[in-house]
Structure formats: C-alpha cells, structure tokens
VOPAFI-798895 format. One record per residue (C-alpha): x, y, z; residue number from 1. Coordinates in Angstrom, 1 decimal, m for minus. Example, Ala and Ser with C-alpha at 12.3 -4.5 7.8 and 13.67 -1.06 7.14 Angstrom:
<sites>
<<12.3; m4.5; 7.8>; 1>
<<13.7; m1.1; 7.1>; 2>
</sites>
This chain:
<sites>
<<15.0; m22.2; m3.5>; 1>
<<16.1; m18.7; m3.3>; 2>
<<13.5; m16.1; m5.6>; 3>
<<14.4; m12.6; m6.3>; 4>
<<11.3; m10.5; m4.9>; 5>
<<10.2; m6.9; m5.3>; 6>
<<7.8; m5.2; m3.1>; 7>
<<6.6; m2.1; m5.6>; 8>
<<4.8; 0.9; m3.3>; 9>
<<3.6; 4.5; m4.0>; 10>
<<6.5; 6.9; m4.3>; 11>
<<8.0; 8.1; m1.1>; 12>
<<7.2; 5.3; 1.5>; 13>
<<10.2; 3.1; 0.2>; 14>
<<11.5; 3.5; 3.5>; 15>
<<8.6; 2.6; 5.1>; 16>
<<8.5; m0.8; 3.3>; 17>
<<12.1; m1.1; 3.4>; 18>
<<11.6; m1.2; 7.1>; 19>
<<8.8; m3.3; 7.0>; 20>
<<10.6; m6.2; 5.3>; 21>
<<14.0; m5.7; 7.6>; 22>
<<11.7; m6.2; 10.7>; 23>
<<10.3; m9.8; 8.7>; 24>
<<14.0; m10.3; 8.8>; 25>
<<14.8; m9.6; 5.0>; 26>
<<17.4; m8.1; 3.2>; 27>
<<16.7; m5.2; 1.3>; 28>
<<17.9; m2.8; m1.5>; 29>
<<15.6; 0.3; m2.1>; 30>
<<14.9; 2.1; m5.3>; 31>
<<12.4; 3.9; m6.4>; 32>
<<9.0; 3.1; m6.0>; 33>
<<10.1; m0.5; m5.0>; 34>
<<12.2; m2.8; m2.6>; 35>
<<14.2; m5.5; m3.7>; 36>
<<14.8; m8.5; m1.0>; 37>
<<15.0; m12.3; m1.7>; 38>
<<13.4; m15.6; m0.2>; 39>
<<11.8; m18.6; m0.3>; 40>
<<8.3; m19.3; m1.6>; 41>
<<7.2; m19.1; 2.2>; 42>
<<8.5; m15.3; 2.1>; 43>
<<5.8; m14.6; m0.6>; 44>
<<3.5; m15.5; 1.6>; 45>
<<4.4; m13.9; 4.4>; 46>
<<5.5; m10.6; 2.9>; 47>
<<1.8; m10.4; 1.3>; 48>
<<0.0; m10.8; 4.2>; 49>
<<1.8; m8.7; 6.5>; 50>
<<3.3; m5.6; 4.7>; 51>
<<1.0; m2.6; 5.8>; 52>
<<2.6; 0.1; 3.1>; 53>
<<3.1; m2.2; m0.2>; 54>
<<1.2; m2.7; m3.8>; 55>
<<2.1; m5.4; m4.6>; 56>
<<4.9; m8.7; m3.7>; 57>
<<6.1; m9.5; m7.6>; 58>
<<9.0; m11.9; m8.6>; 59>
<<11.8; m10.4; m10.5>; 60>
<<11.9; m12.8; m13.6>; 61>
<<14.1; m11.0; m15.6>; 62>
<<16.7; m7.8; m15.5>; 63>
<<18.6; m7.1; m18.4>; 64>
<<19.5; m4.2; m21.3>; 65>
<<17.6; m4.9; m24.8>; 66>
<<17.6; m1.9; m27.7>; 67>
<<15.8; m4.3; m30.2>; 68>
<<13.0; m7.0; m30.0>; 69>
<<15.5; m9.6; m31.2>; 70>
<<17.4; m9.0; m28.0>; 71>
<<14.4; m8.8; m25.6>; 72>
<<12.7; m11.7; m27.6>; 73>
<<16.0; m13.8; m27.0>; 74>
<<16.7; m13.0; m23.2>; 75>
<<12.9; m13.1; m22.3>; 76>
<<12.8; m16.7; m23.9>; 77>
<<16.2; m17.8; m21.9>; 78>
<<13.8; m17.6; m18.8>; 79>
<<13.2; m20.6; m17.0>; 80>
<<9.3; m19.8; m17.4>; 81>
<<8.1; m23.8; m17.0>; 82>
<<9.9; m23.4; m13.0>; 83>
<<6.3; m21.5; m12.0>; 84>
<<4.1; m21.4; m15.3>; 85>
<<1.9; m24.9; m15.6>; 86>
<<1.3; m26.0; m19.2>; 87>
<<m2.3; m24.4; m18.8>; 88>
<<m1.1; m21.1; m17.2>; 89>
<<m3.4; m17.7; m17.6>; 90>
<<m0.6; m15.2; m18.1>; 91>
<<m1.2; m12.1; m19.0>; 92>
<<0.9; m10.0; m20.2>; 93>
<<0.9; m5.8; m19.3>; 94>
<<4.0; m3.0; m19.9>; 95>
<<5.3; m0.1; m20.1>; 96>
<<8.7; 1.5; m22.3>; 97>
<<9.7; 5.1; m21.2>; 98>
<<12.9; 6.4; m22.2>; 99>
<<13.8; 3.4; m24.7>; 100>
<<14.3; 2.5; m27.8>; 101>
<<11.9; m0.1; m27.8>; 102>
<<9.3; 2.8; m26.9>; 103>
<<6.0; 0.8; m28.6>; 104>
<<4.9; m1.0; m25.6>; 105>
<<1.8; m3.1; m27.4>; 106>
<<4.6; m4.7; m29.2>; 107>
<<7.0; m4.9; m26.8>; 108>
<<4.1; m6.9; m24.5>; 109>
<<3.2; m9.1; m27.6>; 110>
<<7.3; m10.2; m28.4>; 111>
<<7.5; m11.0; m24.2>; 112>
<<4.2; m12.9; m24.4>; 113>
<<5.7; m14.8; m27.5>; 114>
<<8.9; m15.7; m26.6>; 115>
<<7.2; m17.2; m23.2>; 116>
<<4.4; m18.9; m25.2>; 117>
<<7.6; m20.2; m27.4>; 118>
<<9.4; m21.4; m24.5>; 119>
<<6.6; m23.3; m22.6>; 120>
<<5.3; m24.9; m25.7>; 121>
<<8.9; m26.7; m26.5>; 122>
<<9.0; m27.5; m22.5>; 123>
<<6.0; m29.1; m22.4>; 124>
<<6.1; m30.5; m26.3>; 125>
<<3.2; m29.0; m27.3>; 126>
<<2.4; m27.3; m30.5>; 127>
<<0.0; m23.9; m31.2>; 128>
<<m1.6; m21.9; m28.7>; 129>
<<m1.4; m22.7; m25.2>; 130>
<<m4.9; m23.4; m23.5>; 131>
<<m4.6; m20.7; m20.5>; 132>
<<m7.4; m22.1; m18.5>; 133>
<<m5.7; m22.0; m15.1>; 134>
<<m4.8; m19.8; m12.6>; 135>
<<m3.5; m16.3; m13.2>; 136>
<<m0.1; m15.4; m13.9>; 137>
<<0.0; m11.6; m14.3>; 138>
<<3.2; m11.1; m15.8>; 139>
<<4.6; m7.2; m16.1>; 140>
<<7.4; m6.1; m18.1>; 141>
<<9.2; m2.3; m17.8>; 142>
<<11.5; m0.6; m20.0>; 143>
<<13.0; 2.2; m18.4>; 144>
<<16.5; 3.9; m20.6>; 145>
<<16.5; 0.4; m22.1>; 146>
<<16.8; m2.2; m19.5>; 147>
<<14.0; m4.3; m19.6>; 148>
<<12.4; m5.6; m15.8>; 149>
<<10.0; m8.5; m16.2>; 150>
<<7.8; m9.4; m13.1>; 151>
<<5.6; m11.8; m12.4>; 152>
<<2.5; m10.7; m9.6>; 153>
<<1.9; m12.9; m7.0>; 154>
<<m0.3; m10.8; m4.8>; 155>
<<m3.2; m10.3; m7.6>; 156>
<<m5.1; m7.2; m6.6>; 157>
<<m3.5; m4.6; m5.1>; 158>
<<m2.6; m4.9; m1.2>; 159>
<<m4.2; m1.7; m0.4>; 160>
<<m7.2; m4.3; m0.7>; 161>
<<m7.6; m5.7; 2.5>; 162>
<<m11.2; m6.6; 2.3>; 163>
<<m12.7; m4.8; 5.5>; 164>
<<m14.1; m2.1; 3.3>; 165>
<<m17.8; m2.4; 2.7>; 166>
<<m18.6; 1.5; 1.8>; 167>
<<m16.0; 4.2; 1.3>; 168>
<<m17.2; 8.0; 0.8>; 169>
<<m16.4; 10.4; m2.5>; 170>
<<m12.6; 10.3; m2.3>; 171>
<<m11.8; 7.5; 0.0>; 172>
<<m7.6; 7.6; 1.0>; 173>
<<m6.0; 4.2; m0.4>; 174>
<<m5.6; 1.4; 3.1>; 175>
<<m1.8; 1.4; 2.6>; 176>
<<m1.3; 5.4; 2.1>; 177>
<<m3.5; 5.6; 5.4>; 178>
<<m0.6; 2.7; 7.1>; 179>
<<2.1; 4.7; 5.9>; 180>
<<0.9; 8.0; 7.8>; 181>
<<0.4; 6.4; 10.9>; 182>
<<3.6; 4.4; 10.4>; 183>
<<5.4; 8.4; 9.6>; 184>
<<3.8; 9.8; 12.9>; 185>
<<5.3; 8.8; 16.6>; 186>
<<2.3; 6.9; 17.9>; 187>
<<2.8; 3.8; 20.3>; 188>
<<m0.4; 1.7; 21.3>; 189>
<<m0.5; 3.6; 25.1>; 190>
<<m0.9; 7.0; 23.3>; 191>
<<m4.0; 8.6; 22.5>; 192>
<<m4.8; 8.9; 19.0>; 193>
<<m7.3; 10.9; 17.1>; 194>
<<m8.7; 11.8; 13.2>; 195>
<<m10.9; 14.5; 12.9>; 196>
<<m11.7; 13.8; 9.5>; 197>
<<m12.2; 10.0; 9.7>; 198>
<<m14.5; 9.7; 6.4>; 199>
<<m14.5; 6.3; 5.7>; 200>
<<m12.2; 5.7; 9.2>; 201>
<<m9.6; 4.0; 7.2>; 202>
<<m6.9; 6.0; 9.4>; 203>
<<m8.3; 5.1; 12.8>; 204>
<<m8.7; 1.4; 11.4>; 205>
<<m5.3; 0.9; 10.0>; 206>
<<m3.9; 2.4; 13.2>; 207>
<<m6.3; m0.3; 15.1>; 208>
<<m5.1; m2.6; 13.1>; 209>
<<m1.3; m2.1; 13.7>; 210>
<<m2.1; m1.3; 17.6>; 211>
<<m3.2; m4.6; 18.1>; 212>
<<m0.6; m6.5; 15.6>; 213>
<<m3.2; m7.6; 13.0>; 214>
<<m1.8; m8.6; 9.3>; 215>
<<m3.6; m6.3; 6.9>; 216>
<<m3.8; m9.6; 4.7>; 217>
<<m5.3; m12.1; 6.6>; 218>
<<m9.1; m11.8; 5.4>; 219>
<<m8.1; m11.4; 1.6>; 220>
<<m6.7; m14.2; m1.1>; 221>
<<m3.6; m13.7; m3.1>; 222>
<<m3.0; m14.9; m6.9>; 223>
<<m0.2; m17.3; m5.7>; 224>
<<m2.3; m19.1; m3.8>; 225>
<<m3.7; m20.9; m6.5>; 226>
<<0.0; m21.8; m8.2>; 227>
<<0.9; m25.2; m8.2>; 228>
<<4.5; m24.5; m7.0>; 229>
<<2.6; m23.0; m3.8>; 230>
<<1.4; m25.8; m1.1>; 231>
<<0.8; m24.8; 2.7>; 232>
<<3.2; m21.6; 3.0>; 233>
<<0.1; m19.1; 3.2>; 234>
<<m1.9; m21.5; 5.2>; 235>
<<1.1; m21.3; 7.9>; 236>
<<1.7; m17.4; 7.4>; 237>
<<m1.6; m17.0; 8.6>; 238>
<<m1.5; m19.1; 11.3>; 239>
<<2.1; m17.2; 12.1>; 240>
<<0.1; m14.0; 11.8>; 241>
<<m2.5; m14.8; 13.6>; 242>
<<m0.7; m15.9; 16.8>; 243>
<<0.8; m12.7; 16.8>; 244>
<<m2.5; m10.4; 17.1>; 245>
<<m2.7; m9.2; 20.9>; 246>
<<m6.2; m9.2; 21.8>; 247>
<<m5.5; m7.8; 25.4>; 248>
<<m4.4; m4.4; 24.4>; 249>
<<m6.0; m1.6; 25.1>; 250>
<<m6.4; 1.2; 22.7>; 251>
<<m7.6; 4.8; 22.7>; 252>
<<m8.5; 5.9; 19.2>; 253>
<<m11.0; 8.7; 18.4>; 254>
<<m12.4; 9.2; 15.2>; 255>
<<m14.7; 11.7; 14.3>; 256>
<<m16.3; 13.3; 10.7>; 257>
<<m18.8; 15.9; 10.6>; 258>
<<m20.9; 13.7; 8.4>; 259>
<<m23.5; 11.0; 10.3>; 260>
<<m23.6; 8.7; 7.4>; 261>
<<m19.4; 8.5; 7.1>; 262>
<<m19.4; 7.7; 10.3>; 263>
<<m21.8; 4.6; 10.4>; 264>
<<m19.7; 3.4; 7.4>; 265>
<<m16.8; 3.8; 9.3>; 266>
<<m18.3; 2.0; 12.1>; 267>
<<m19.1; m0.9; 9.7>; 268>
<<m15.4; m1.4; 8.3>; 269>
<<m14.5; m1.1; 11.3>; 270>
<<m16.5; m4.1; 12.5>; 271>
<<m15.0; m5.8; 9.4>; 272>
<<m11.6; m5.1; 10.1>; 273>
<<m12.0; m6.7; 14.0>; 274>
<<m11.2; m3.5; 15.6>; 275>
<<m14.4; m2.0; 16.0>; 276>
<<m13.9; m2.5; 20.2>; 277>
<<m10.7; m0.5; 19.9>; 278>
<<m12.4; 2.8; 18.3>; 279>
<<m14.4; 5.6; 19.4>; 280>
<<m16.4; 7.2; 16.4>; 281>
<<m18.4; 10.1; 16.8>; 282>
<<m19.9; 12.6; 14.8>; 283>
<<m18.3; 16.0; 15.5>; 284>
<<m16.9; 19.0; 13.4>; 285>
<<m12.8; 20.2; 14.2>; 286>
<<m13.7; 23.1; 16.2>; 287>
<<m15.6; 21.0; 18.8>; 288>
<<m12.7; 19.0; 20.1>; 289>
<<m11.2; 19.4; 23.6>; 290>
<<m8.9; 17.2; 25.3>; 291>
<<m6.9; 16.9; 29.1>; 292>
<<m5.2; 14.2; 28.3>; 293>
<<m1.5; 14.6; 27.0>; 294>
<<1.6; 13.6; 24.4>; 295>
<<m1.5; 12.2; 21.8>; 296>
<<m1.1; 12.3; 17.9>; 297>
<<m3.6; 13.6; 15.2>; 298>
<<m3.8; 12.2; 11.8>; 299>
<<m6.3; 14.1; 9.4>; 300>
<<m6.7; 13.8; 5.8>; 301>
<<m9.2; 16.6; 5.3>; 302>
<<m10.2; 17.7; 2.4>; 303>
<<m8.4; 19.5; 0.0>; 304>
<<m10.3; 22.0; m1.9>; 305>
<<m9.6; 20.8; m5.3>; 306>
<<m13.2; 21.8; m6.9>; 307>
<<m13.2; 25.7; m6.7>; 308>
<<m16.5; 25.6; m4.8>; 309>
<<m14.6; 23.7; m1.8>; 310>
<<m11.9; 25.8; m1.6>; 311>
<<m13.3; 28.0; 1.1>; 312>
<<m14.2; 25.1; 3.1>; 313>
<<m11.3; 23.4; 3.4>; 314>
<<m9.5; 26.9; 4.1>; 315>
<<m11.6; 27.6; 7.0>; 316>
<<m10.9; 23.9; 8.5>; 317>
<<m7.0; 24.9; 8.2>; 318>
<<m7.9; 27.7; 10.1>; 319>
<<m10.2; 26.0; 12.8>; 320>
<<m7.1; 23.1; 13.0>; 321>
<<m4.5; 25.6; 13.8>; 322>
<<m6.2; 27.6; 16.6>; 323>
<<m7.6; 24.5; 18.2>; 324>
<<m4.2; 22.1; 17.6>; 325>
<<m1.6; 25.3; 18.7>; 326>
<<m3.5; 24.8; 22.2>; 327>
<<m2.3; 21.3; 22.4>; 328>
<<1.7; 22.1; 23.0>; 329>
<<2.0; 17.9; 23.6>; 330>
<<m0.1; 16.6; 20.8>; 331>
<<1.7; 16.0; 17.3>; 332>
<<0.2; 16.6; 14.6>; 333>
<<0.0; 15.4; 11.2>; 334>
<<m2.5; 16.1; 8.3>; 335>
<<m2.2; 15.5; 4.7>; 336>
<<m2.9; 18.3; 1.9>; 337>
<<m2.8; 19.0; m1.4>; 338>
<<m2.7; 22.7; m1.1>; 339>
<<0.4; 24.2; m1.2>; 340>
<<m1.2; 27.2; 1.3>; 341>
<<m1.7; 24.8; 3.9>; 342>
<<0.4; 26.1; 6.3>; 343>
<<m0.7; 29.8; 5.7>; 344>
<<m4.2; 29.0; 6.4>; 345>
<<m3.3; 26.9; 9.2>; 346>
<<m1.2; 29.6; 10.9>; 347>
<<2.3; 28.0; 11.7>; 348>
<<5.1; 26.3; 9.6>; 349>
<<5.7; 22.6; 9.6>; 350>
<<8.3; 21.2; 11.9>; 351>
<<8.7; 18.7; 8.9>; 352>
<<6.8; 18.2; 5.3>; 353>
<<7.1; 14.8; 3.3>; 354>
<<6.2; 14.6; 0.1>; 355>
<<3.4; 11.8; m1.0>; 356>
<<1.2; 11.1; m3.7>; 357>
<<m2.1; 10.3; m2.8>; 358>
<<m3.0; 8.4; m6.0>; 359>
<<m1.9; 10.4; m8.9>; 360>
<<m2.1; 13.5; m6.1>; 361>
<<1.1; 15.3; m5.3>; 362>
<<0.7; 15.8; m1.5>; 363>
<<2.7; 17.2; 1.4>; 364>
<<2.3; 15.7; 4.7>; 365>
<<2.3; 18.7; 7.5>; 366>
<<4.3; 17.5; 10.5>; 367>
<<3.6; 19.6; 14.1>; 368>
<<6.0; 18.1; 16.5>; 369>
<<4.7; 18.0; 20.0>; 370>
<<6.7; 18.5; 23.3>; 371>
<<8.5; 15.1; 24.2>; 372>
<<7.4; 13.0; 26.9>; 373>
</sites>
C-alpha cells in the first residue's frame, strides 16, 4: 500500500533530510521543519533506521481545514483508524493550535481522541472504553491558521537517540544536529577531519559513523516495530543496512577536549557506536594543535558563553581558533555559536553563516572555506 509519510527535523536542515530521502530513492516535498515523501510499510523502516538529520518518521493520517470541533470531530472520525490501530491500541493523543480558531488545544486533543475512540469501537463492535493495553500508538494533531495535520509516530523516541551514548557532559549537542554539521561541511572519508571541542565526541562519532556507512538506527528499536500491520520490513532494513557498512575504510578523525574526563566518555560512546578504531581522542586545549597535512575540515561546537561568568572563556577560544585556523589556508572550517560576536572575536568574517537552532538555541554556523584541492 502506498502511506503518506513525514520526516519532521529541527528548523533549517530540511534540505539535509530532503536529501537524505532522495538518495533512499524517495520523492520529496519540503516544508518547514518537515519532508513529505510516500511508501510502503518497508519505507518506514528503512527511513527510520537510516536518516542521520531527522526527529522523527510519522504517517500523515489526516490534512484538512476545521474552524469548529464539529468539523474536526467529523473529518477526524472519517479516518480509516482500524487500517493500523488494533482493537487494544495505546494511542495517545498530544497537540498543538497556533493561529486557529480552535486555539484550546486540551480540547482539541480530547475531541481527536474521541472521534477515534468512536470510530474503533463501531469497527470492532465494541461498546465503552477501549482497553489500550497494547503497543503504542502516539498519535499528534497540529493546528496551524486552521488546517488541522494529524500524525501518527512510528519511530517512538526521538531519532537523535541512537543508543551509543552512555555519558554526555553539561550541554551535550543533540546526535542528529551533530550529522547535520558534518553533512553541511565538505568532508569525504580520505580527508582529515578534526573537533577541537569533542565533549562528549558526538561530532567525531557521527562523522565515523557516516565515513564508514553505518545506519544511525541499527542498535535502537522503533514504536512500529511492535504494530501488528509491521512483519519482517525492519528485520530486512537492517540486514540491508548492515551490508552496506564498509569495514575496510580507513579514517583519520581527531578529536580532542581540554577536559580528561570528556574525553574517556567520548572514548566509551565511541566504543558503543563501533567506531572507536576509526578515532583519535586526545586531551588537548585549541591552541596546542599543529598539523602538515592538508585540504582537512574542522567542526567545533565550543562553548558559547551563555552564563556571564563564561563569557570570557569562550571569547578567548574565538580568539585562540582564529590565529591558529588562519594558518591553515587549506583546512575549512566550521564551528557553531550562539554569539552573535563570533566572528569579531574570531578575527575574520564567514565565507558563509547558516542559521540553526541548537535545541530551542538560535545558532549561526561559521563557515571558513579552505583553498580547493
């Protein structure tokens, strides 16, 4: 059968995702802070266990304009619910209404959860309150200027989760953010690649992790997994991804914090991740790195002086990164900031700035172009 899916993501890596799902062979439609493409119940699969920048893999159960709860009640009930909700379905139901008529969102979730309850109980002749003792159906509905878009999650926690983090420091960067900035830079597996900052060494795993073709999913479950309309499809995805992981690459990624301790946890999820053979870590401060070798790329999320009593820090970091980074002409360079001085303090303008949130964080993403190849 042919299901209307939506990969939601973080705003400003729609692209990214868009690409993503082009290169699984999908057909997309962007918008923001999701990517619409259809398939089969195999593509659910696949699409959650290989999409490096996504949230989440939903099905779009419903898409239409409602300005009273009549009208949503009606058009949510006209949904054929009973085609992937079991008589003893857990579905949950969670919203949002901005911009819309229908602008008290406990109610609007309790008239959504209603009409469904409605329509499964005269499916499956049943009277009362259904049991809900099976497996989870998170279902989400959105009101945005009035049109109502009802989902229904089949990834369950978010796919930032991939499972190889065991410890993460005070303000660990989210798995796919870190994806997405190594999926913005111009890094290829034979290139050298280095974060200064490695913290928790999310960055240096993810870009491990993509070096050597490893699904971000395979060592984490999905909600679908457990629906009874699903049989063998994630079984074969990961069978399909892992054929594809090229163990004979060779990769050289340096990853360094000025903290011991972040780098033994880095080292750790790094061994969790399978790509703990592919990274150097090492415990060093910014201003201590040299390099001969040539056309590498720098990722750094350092920190970004939000407490007042950090703000000197970071500054002086900017400072160290720009007079130690200017002396590498073929090295690009990319570091993520919250601090609209960045560039001041680091001594040079961006050839490029994208605009990311790192969580609820508004951030720019400083791009230094090195000299081509």
């Amino acid at each position: 059968m042919s299901i209307e899916l939506v990969a939601t993501c973080a705003a400003g890596v729609e692209s990214l995702v868009n690409q993503e799902l082009k290169t699984l062979g999908y057909k997309t439609q962007s918008e923001n802070g999701r990517v619409r493409f259809t398939g089969d119940t195999y593509a659910i699969a696949e699409t959650n266990i290989n999409l490096r920048t996504a949230d989440r893999i939903k099905i779009v159960m419903g898409d239409f304009p409602a300005t009273t709860f009549n009208a949503l009640y009606e058009q949510t009930k006209a949904i054929e619910w009973e085609a992937w909700l079991p008589m003893d379905a857990n579905f949950p139901v969670s919203g949002k209404s901005i911009k819309s008529k229908l602008h008290a969102t406990p109610t609007v979730q309790k008239m959504v959860k209603k009409a469904i309850v409605d329509r499964l109980n005269r499916y499956y002749h049943h009277n009362g309150h259904l049991p809900e003792t099976g497996a989870e159906y998170a279902i989400d509905v959105r009101l945005y200027k009035d049109k109502v878009f009802i989902t229904l999650d089949t990834s369950g926690e978010s796919l930032f989760k991939r499972g190889y983090r065991q410890e993460k420091g005070g303000a660990p960067l989210k798995e796919n953010l870190a994806a997405a900035l190594v999926d913005l830079t111009t890094w290829h597996a034979d290139r050298p690649f280095y974060d200064p900052t490695t913290g928790s060494g999310t960055i240096a795993i993810e870009a491990a992790m993509k070096g050597m073709h490893i699904a971000p999913g395979l060592k984490r479950a999905f909600s679908a997994e457990n629906w009874d309309v699903i049989t063998n499809e994630f079984q074969l995805a990961r069978e399909k991804a892992t054929d594809a992981i090229d163990h004979d690459v060779q990769l050289n990624i340096l990853a360094c914090d000025i903290d011991h301790r972040m780098i033994a946890i880095a080292k750790q999820n790094s061994i969790a991740a399978g790509v703990d053979h592919q990274i150097t870590f090492k415990q060093m401060q910014v201003a201590d790195f040299t390099t001969t070798e040539q056309f590498g790329i720098i990722v750094s999320n350092p920190p970004y002086g939000e407490r007042l009593k950090d703000q000197d820090y970071a500054h002086t970091l900017y400072e160290q990164m720009g007079a130690i980074y200017n002396t590498l002409p073929t090295w690009s360079k990319y570091i993520l900031s919250s601090d609209p001085n960045f560039e001041t303090y680091y001594g040079e303008k961006a050839t490029k700035k994208r605009k990311l949130y790192n969580g609820a964080l508004r951030t720019d993403y400083y791009q230094y172009w090195g000299k081509r190849h």
